[in-house]
MARLUM-431637 format. One record per residue (C-alpha): residue in three letters; x, y, z. Coordinates in steps of 0.05 Angstrom, whole numbers, plus 5000, padded with zeros to 4 digits. Layout:
# residues N
ALAXYZ ...
END
This chain:
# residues 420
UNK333949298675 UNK335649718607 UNK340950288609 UNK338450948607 UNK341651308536 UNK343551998522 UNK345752378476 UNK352952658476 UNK355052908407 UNK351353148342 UNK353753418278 UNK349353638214 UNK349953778142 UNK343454038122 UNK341254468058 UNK340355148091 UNK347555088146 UNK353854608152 UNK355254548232 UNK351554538285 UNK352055248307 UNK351255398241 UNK344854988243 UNK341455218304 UNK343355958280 UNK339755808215 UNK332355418246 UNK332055948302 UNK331256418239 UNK327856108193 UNK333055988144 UNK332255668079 UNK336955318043 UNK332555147976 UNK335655407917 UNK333855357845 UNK337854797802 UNK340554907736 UNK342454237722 UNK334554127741 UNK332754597681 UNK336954377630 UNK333553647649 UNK327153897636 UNK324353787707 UNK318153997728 UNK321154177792 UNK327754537785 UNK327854747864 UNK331854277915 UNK335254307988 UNK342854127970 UNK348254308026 UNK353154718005 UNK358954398023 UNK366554687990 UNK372054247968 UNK376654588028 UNK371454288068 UNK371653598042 UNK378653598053 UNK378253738121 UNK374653028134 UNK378552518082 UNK385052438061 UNK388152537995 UNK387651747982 UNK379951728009 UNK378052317958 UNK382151947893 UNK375251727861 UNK370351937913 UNK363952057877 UNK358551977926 UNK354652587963 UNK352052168005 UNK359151928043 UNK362552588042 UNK355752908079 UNK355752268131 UNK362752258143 UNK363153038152 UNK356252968201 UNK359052288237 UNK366052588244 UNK363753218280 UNK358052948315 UNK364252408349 UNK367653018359 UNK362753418388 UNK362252848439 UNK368952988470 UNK371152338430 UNK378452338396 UNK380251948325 UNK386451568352 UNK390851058299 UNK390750488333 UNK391949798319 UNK385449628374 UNK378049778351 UNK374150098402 UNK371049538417 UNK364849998465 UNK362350398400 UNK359450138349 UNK354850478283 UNK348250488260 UNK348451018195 UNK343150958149 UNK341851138074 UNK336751068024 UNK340751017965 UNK348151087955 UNK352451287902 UNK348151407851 UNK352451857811 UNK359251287821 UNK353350797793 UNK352651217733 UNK359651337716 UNK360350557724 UNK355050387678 UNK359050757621 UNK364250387635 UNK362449727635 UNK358549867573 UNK364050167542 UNK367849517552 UNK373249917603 UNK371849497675 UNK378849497690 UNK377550397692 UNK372450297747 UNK377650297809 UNK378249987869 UNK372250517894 UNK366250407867 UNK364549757904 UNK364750117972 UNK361950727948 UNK354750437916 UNK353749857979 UNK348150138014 UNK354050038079 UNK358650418051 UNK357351028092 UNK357450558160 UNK364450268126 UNK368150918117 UNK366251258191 UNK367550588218 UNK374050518187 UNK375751318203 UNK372851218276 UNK375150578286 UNK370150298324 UNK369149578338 UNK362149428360 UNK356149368312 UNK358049738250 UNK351449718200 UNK346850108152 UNK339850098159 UNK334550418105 UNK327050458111 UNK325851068066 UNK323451738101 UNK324551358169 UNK331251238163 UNK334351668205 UNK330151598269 UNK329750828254 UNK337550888260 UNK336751258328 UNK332750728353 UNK336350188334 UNK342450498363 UNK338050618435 UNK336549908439 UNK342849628429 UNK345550168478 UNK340249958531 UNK341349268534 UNK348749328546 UNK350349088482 UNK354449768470 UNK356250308517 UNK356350788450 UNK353450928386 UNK354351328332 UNK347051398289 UNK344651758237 UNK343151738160 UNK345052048090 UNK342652168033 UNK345252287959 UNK343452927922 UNK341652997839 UNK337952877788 UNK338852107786 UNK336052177866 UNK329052697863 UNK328152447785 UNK322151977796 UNK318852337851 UNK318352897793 UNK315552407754 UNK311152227808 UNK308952977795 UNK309553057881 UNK314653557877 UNK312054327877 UNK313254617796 UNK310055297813 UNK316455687851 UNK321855557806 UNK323756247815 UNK320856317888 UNK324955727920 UNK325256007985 UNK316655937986 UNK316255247960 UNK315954798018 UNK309854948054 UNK308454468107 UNK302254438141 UNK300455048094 UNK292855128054 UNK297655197990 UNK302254698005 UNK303954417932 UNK308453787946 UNK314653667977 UNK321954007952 UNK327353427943 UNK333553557993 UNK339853158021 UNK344853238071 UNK346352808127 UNK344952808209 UNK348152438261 UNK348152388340 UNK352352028390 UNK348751598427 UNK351551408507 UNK349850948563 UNK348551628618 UNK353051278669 UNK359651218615 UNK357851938591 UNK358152148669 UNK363651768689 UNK368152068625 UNK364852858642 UNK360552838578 UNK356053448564 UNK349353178551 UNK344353438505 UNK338353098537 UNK336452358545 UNK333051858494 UNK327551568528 UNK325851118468 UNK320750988418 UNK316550558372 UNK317550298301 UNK311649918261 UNK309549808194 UNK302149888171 UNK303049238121 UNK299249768071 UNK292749478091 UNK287249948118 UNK288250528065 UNK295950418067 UNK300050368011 UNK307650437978 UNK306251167989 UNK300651288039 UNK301651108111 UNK295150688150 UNK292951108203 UNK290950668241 UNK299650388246 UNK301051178256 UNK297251218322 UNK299350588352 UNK306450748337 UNK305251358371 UNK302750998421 UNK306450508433 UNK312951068430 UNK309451418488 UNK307650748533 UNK314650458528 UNK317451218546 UNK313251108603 UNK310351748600 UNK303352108592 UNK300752538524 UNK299753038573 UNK308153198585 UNK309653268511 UNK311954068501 UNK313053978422 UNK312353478367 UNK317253488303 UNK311953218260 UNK314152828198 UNK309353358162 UNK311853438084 UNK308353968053 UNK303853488019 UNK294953388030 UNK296252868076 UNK299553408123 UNK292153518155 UNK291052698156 UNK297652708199 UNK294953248246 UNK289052858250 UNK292552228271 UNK296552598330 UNK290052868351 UNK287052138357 UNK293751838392 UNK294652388434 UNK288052448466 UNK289153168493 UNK284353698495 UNK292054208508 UNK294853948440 UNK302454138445 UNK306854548397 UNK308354278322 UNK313454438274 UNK316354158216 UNK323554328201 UNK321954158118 UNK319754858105 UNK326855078109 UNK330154458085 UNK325154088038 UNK324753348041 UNK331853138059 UNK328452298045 UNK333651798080 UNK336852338118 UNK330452738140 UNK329452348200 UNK337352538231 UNK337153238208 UNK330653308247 UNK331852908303 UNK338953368317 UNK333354028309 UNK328753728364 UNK335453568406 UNK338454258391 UNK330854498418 UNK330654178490 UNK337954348499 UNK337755098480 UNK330555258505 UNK326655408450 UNK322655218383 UNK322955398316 UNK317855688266 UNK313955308212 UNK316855708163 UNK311355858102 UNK305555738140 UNK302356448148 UNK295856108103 UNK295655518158 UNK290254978128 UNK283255008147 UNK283354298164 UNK288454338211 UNK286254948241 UNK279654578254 UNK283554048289 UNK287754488333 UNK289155218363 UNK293355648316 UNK298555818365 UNK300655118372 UNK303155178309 UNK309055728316 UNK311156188257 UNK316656428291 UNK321356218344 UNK319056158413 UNK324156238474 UNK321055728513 UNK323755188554 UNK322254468521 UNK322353798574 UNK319353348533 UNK319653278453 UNK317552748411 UNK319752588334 UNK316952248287 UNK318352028211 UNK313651568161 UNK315851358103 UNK314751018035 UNK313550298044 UNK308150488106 UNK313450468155 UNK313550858224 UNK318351068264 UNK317751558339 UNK322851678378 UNK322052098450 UNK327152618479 UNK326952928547 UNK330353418576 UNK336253128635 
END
């Protein structure tokens, strides 16, 4: 008999708020955080428009020590440890020195890539002939389990402690991975979540790709347009989520506030067979994972209140709609927002960020806006009722939400939240 799994903590470092009041402050508003990038111009990119956190030095030094910072060179780790550290926090959780690991929680904190810019300043130096200049850093800060390394050496916990990375599914692979291991007693907590590096080195070949919007340079704030008839591609973000996974009885026996419960999921791959590819998804994998998400939740399309749809301000926004509408089988299709019109594409860490939105939405009692969709695409319109798709918040109480995130590679992930 599995262990039912809540969630207890969550903390967020997202492009348009640091925090999670500052967070759910900024998505009930329709905040955006995309900005335009000089360091983009002077590169010559098409695209000189990205979602970067804005995260101070003060505030970096709130979360690492003066030793941890000598050489730290990676967005990526100081956005997951800020995110991983709070969301622990959050949980009612304390950091305590010990010479024991807590030997109940364990990690699951994904990336995509990692340390991208410590890679580049490594390169020189080895090319330059200097190795011995590198420092005893850069090995932990470009593993892809780096970011699992440093908030399992700050948190000290001594279950699982690993890194996972699918792409765009990262994050809510992580949460499901975490749920499983949670639900067969394995752990009685984990921390999950992913990360995601910011720069040039990072978005460079999706601009290359030409996938990346180069018409709103100087309108960032209108760029990301998901689900929108002049949707243009998706803007390049980075930031970090994470959320503090609990067997329900440990987080009731301790007192634990509880966000809402994780009834589980579905991950799948569609092999990129059957009009799947690198960068297309196979319909045909979308639906069953949805599926299969809602049959192991043991629950019926009919309870859903709201989908986060993966939805990335691309043409295959309608194909996605379209593939909901298929799995779903509902003639009362449910509300759908996508959290990328005020973020952008956040890739490995788009799946955490969004799944703490959908949390923060059952728990406060409400759902954002798809922000830059007053022009909402024919096709989707023709697949569903026009108020199902919000342009501003709704105060409306949310029992049943459910997440998903596809990414590059044809890889699905859903993951189902109800309210407790």
């Amino acid at each position: 008999m599995k262990k039912r799994v809540v969630i207890t903590g969550m903390g967020v470092v997202a492009p348009n708020a640091i925090g999670l009041a500052n967070f759910e402050d900024a998505i009930r508003k329709g905040k955006s955080g995309i900005r335009f990038e000089e360091e983009l111009e002077r590169l010559k990119f098409s695209c000189q428009i990205a979602g970067k956190p804005q995260v101070s030095e003060e505030k970096i030094a709130e979360y690492f020590t003066p030793l941890q910072l000598r050489g730290l060179n990676s967005s990526g780790i100081v956005y997951g440890v800020i995110a991983g550290t709070d969301a622990w926090r959050d949980a009612g959780l304390k950091i305590e020195e010990t010479e024991q690991p807590d030997w109940d929680s364990g990690i699951i904190f994904g990336t995509g890539i990692l340390g991208v810019d410590k890679f580049r300043e490594a390169i020189h130096l080895i090319d330059a002939g200097k190795t011995r200049r590198l420092g005893s850093t850069s090995v932990m800060q470009t593993m892809a389990s780096g970011i699992s390394a440093y908030l399992g050496g700050i948190l000290g916990c001594g279950n699982q402690v690993t890194t996972n990375s699918s792409a765009c599914t990262t994050g809510t692979e992580a949460l499901l991975m975490g749920f499983e291991r949670i639900a067969s007693g394995k752990a009685k907590r984990m921390l999950v979540g992913s990360c995601s590096d910011h720069g040039p080195y990072v978005w460079g070949g999706f601009d290359a790709m030409r996938i990346l919007p180069s018409k709103y340079n100087e309108k960032p704030a209108e760029a990301s347009r998901p689900m929108s008839s002049s949707a243009a591609g998706f803007v390049p973000g980075s930031g970090a989520g994470a959320l503090m996974l609990e067997d329900y009885e440990t987080a009731q026996a301790r007192g634990a506030k509880i966000y809402c419960e994780v009834l589980g999921g579905a991950t799948n791959s569609g092999g990129q067979r059957g009009g799947g590819s690198m960068t297309a998804a196979n319909s045909e994998a979308v639906i069953k994972c949805i599926k299969d998400a809602i049959q192991f939740s043991g629950i019926s399309a009919e309870e859903i209140d709201v989908i986060n749809g993966h939805l990335t301000a691309t043409t295959r926004d309608a194909l996605e709609i379209e593939n909901w509408k298929k799995a779903l089988k509902n003639d009362d299709f449910p509300y759908i927002n996508s959290l990328k019109g005020m973020t952008g594409h956040c890739l490995a860490a788009s799946g955490s960020i969004e799944c703490v939105a959908s949390v923060l939405q059952i728990a406060k009692k409400f759902i954002f806006g798809n922000t830059n969709c007053e022009d909402l695409n024919p096709e989707i319109s023709a697949l569903i009722s026009e108020e199902k798709v919000p342009r501003k918040t709704l105060e409306k109480p949310v029992n049943i939400l459910v997440k998903a995130s596809f990414g590059f590679g044809d890889v699905n992930a859903v993951a189902i939240f109800k309210k407790i």
